[in-house]
C-alpha positions as CSV (number, residue, x, y, z in Angstrom):
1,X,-2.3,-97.2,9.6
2,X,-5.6,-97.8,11.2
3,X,-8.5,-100.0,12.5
4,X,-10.8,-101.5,10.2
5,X,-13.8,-103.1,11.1
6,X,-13.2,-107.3,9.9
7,X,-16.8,-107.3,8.5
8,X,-15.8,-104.3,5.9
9,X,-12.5,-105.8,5.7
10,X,-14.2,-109.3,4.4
11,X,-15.6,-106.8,1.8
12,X,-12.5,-105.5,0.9
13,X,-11.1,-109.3,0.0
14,X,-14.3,-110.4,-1.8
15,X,-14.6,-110.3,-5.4
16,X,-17.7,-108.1,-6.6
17,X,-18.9,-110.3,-9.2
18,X,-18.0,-114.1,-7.8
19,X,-18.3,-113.7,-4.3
20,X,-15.1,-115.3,-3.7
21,X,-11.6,-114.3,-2.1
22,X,-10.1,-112.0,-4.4
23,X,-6.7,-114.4,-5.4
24,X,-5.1,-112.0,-7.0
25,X,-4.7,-109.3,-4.0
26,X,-2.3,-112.4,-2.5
27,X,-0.1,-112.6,-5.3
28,X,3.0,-110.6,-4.0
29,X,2.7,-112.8,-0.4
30,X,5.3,-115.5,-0.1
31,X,3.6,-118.0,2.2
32,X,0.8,-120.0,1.3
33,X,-2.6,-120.7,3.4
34,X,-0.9,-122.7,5.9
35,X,-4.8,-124.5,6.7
36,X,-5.1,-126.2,10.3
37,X,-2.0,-125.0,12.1
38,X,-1.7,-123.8,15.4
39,X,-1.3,-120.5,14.5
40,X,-4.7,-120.7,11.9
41,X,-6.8,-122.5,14.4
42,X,-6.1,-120.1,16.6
43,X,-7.3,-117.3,14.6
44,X,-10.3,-119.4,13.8
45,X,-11.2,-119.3,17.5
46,X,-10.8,-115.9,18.1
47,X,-13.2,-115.6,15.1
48,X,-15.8,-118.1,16.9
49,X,-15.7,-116.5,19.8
50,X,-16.8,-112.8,19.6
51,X,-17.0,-112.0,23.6
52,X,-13.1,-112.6,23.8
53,X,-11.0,-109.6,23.4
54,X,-11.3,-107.4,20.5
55,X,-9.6,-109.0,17.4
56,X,-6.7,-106.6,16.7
57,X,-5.5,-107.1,20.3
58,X,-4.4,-110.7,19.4
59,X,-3.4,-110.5,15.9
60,X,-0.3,-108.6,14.5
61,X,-2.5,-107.2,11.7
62,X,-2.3,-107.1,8.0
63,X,0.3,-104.8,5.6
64,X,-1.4,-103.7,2.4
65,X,1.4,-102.8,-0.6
66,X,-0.4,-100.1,-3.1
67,X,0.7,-97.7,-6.3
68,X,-1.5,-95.6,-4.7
69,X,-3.9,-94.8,-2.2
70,X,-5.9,-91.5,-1.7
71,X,-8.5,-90.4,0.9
72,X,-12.0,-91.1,-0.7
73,X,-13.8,-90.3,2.5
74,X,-13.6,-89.2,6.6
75,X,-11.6,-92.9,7.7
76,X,-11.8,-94.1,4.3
77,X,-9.2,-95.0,1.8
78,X,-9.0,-95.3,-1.9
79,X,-6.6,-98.2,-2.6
80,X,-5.5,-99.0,-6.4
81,X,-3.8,-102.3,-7.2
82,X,-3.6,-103.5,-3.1
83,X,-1.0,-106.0,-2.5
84,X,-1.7,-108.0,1.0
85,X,2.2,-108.9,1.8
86,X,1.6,-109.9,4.9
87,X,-1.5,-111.1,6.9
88,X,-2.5,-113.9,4.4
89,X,-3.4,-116.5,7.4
90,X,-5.7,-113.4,8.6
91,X,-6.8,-112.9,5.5
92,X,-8.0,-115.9,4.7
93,X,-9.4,-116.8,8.0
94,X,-11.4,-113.9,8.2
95,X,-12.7,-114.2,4.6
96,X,-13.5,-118.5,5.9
97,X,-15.6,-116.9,8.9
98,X,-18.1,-114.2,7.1
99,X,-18.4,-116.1,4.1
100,X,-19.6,-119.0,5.9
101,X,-22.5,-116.8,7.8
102,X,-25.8,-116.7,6.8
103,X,-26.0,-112.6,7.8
104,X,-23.4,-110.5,9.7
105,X,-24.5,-109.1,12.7
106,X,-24.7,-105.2,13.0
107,X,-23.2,-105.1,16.4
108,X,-20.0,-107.2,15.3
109,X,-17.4,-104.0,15.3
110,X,-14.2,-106.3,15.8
111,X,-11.7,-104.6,14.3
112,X,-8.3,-106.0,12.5
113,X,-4.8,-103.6,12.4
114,X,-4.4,-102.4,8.4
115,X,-1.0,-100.6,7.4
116,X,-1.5,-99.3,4.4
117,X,2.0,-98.4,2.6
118,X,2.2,-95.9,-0.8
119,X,5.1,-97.1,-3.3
120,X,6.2,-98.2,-6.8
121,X,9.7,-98.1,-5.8
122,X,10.5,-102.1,-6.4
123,X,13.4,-101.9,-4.1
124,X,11.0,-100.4,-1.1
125,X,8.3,-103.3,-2.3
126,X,10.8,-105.9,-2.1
127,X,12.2,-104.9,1.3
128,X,8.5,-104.5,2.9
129,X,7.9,-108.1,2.4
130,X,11.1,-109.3,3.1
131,X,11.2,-107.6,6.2
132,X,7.4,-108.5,7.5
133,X,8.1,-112.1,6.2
134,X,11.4,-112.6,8.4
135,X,11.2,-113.5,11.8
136,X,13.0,-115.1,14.3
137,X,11.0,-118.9,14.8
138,X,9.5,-118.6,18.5
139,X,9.1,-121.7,20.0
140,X,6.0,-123.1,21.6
141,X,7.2,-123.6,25.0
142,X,8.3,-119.8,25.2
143,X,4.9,-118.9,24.9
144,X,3.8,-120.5,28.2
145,X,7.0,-119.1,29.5
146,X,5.1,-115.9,31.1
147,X,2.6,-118.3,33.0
148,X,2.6,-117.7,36.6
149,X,3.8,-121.0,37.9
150,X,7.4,-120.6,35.6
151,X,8.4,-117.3,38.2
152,X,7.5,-119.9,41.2
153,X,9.7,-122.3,39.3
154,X,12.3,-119.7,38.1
155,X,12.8,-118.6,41.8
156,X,13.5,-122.2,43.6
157,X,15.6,-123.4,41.0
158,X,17.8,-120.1,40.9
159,X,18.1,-120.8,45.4
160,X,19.8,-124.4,44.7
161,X,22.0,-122.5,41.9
162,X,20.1,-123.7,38.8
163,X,18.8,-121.0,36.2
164,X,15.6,-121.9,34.9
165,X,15.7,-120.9,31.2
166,X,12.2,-119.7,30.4
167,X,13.4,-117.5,27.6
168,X,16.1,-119.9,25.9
169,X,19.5,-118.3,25.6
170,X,19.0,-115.6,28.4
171,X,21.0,-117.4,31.1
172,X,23.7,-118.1,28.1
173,X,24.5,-114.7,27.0
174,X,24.8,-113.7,30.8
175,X,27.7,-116.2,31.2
176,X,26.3,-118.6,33.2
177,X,27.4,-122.1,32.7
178,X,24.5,-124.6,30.4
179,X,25.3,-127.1,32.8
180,X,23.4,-125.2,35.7
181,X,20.5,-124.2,33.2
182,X,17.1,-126.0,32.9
183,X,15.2,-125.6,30.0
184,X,11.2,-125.7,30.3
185,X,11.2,-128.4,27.9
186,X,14.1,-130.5,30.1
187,X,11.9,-129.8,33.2
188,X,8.9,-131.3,31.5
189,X,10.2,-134.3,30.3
190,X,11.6,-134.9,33.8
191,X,8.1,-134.6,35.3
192,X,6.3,-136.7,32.5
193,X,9.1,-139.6,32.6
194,X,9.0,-138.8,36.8
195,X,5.5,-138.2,38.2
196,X,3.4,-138.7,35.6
197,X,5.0,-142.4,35.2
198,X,5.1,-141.7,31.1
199,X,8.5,-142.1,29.9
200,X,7.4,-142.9,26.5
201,X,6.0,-139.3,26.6
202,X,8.9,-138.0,27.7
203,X,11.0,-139.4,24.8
204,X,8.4,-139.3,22.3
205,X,5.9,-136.5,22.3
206,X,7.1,-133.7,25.0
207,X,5.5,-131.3,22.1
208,X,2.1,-132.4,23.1
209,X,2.3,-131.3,26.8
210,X,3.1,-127.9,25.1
211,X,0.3,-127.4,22.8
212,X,-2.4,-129.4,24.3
213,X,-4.0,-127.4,27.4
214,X,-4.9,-130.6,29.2
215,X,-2.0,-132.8,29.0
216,X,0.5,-129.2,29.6
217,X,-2.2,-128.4,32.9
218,X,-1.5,-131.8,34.1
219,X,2.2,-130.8,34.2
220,X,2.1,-127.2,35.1
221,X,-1.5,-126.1,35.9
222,X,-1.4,-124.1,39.1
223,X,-2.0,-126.0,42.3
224,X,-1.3,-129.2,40.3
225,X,2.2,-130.3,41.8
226,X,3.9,-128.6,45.3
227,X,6.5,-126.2,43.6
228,X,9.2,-128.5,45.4
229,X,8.3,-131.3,43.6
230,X,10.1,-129.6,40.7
231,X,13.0,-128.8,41.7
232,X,13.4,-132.8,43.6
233,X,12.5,-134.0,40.1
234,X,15.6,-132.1,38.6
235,X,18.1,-133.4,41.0
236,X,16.8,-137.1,40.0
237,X,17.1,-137.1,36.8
238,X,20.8,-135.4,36.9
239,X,21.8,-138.3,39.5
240,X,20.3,-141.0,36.6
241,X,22.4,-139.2,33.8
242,X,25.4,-139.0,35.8
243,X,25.2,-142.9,36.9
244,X,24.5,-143.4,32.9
245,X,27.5,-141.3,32.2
């Protein structure tokens, strides 16, 4: 396991004599290039933007399957019949980026996270790409679940008796009851429907106000809404359900 620089690694994936991604070094991977989703175009940007943190700090890496591998050199490994089981979306996105420069810069030393695993045991093949392929799904809204303005949210609610369920299922498995929990997607729907006078929003396309940094900072930007405003917004919308009910 190691650090490899992403412009030797884009070597690594090319094909010699075409100069195109070598196909076959994917053919043990069980996902397909996914192409513009979140996840991809958010590789993509990392890529565009070399002053940001180094690479491997926001990227879970790649895992390279091989019969065998040997040391050819000091930090340098001789890899027969490499396998990439996991790290395709990398992979590919990194290959996208250098291929589409005109010259790579000598002072890009980005570096990407390489495991690189030694077997022809099928079983241990089988159970490497099982177990880097299988993950629990984490949704959006958890991910903005460690911005600031969630503890200031987290904090008020929990002082009117409401738990504020920024990672879902927490306040469950401590046996508190669901109907004093607020989800981060409940609370924004309230505010959408609420303050920003958008009901059809609300009911329609909450997901945006997750993924979109304007329409999600219009909502829960810092400084945006007094944190009281919140928790008032909470105790509306369970009065309208209870009249509906």
């Amino acid at each position: 396991m190691g650090l490899a620089k992403l412009r030797d690694f884009f070597v690594f994936l090319r094909d010699e004599t075409t100069g195109e991604i070598l196909e076959r070094i994917f053919d043990s991977n069980v996902r397909g290039f996914q192409q513009d989703t979140p996840v991809n175009l958010s590789i993509r940007e990392s890529l565009n933007n070399p002053g940001d943190a180094d690479f491997w700090l926001l990227n879970n890496g790649i895992t390279i399957l091989a019969s065998t591998v040997n040391t050819a050199s000091f930090k340098t490994l001789n890899i027969q019949d490499p396998q990439i089981v996991n790290g395709l979306q990398t992979s590919r996105e990194v290959f996208s980026h250098y291929q589409g420069l005109s010259s790579i810069p000598d002072t890009d030393n980005r570096r990407v996270l390489v495991r690189v695993i030694q077997t022809t045991n099928s079983a241990v093949r089988e159970g490497v790409v099982r177990a880097t392929n299988n993950q629990n799904k984490m949704q959006a809204a958890a991910l903005r679940a460690t911005d600031p303005i969630h503890g200031h949210i987290e904090t008020l609610l929990r002082s009117s008796g409401l738990y504020y369920d920024r990672r879902p299922g927490h306040h469950k498995d401590e046996g508190r009851p669901i109907s004093q929990s607020v989800s981060i997607v409940g609370l924004l729907q309230t505010m959408i429907a609420i303050v920003l006078q958008k009901p059809q929003d609300a009911y329609g396309a909450p997901g945006r106000y997750i993924r979109e940094n304007d329409d999600y900072f219009s909502v829960f930007g810092e400084n945006v809404h007094p944190i009281p405003l919140f928790l008032n917004c909470i105790k509306i919308q369970r009065k309208v359900d209870d009249f509906l009910a």
